[in-house]
C-alpha positions as CSV (number, residue, x, y, z in Angstrom):
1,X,-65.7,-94.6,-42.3
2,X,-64.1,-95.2,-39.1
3,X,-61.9,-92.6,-36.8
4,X,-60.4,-94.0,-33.8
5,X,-59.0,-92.3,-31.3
6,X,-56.0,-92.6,-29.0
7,X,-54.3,-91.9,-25.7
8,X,-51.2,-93.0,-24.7
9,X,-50.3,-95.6,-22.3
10,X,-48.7,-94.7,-19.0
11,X,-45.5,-94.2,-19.2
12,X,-45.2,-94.2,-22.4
13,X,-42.0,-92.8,-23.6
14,X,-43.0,-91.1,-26.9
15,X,-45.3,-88.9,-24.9
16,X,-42.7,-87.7,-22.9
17,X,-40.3,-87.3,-26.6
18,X,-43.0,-85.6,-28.0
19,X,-44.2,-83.3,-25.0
20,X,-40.7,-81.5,-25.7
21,X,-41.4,-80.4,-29.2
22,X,-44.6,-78.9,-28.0
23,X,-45.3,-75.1,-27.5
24,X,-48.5,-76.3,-25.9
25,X,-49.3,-79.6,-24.0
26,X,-50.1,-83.0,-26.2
27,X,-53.9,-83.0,-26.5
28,X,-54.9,-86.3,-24.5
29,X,-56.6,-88.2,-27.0
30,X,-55.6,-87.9,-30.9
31,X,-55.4,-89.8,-34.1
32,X,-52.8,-92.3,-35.0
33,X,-52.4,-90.4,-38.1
34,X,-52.0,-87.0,-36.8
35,X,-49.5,-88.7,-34.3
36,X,-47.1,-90.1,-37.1
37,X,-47.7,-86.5,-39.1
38,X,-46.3,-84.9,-36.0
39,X,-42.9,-88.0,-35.4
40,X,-42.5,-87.3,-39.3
41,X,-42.2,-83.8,-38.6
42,X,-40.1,-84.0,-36.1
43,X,-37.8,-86.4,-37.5
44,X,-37.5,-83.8,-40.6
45,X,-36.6,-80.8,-38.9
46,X,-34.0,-83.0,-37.0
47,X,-32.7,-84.1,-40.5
48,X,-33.7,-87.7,-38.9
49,X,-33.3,-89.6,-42.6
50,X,-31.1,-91.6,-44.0
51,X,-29.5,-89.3,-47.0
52,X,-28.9,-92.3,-48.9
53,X,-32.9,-93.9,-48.5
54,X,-34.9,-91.1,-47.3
55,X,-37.5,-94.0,-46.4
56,X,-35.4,-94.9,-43.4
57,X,-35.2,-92.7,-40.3
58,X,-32.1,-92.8,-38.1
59,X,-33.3,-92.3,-34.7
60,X,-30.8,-90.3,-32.6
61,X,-30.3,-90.7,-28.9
62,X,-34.0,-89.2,-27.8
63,X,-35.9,-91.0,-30.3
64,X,-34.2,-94.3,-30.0
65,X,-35.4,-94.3,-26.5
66,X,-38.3,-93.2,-27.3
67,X,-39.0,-96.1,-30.0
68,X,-37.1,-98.3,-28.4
69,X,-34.8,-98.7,-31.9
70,X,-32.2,-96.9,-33.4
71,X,-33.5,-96.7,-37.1
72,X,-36.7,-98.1,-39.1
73,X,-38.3,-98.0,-42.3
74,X,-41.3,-95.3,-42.2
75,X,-43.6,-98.4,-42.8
76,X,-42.7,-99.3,-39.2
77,X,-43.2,-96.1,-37.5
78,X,-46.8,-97.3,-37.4
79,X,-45.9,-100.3,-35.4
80,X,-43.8,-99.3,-32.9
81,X,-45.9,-96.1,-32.1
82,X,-48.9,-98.0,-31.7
83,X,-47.1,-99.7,-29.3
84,X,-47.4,-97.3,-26.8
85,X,-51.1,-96.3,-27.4
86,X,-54.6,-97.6,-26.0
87,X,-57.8,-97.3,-28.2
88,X,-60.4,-94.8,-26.5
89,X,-62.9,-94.4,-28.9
90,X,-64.2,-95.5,-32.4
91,X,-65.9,-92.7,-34.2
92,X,-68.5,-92.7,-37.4
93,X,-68.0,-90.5,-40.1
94,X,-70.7,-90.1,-43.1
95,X,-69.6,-89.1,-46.4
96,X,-72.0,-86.8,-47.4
97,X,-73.0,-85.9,-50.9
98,X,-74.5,-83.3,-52.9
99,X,-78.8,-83.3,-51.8
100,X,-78.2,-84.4,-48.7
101,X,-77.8,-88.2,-49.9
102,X,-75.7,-90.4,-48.5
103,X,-73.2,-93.4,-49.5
104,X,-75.2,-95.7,-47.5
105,X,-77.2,-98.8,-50.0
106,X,-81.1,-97.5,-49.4
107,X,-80.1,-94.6,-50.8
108,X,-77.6,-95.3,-54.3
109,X,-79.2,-95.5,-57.4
């Protein structure tokens, strides 16, 4: 399995939505996952959803600049965050199982 990893791109103006929920500075590279984990997050405290389809998030002022649209379906969230992100890395993972035997082909019986 893959991991890829993240930075924003200059200017970006999510980092600079983001950098104001955070005690502590954005790391500088991350996972898209743990980015939309944190927008979701956000957008709970703020009561961001749309009471009658909790699947739709009313952005607000901040976010709607930040997104560059004043609501979406979660299913988007994806899109137009990734908008505003370069790919730095691609990382390997290896699922590893009991014996020290991996999922790889050589080695499944």
């Amino acid at each position: 399995m893959n991991i890829t990893v993240y930075k924003f791109k200059n200017g970006a103006p999510l980092h600079s939505y983001l950098q104001n929920f955070q005690s502590k500075p954005m790391p500088t590279k991350f996972t898209l996952q743990t980015l939309i984990t944190n927008v979701l997050s956000i957008c709970k405290k703020e009561s961001r959803f749309d009471i009658n389809n909790n699947n739709i998030i009313l952005c607000g002022s901040k976010l709607t600049k930040a997104l560059n649209v004043p609501a979406l379906h979660i299913k988007q969230l994806k899109h137009y965050i990734c908008k505003q992100l370069i790919c730095v890395d691609q990382l390997s993972t290896y699922l590893c199982l009991p014996n020290n035997r991996s999922t790889t082909s050589s080695n499944k019986q």
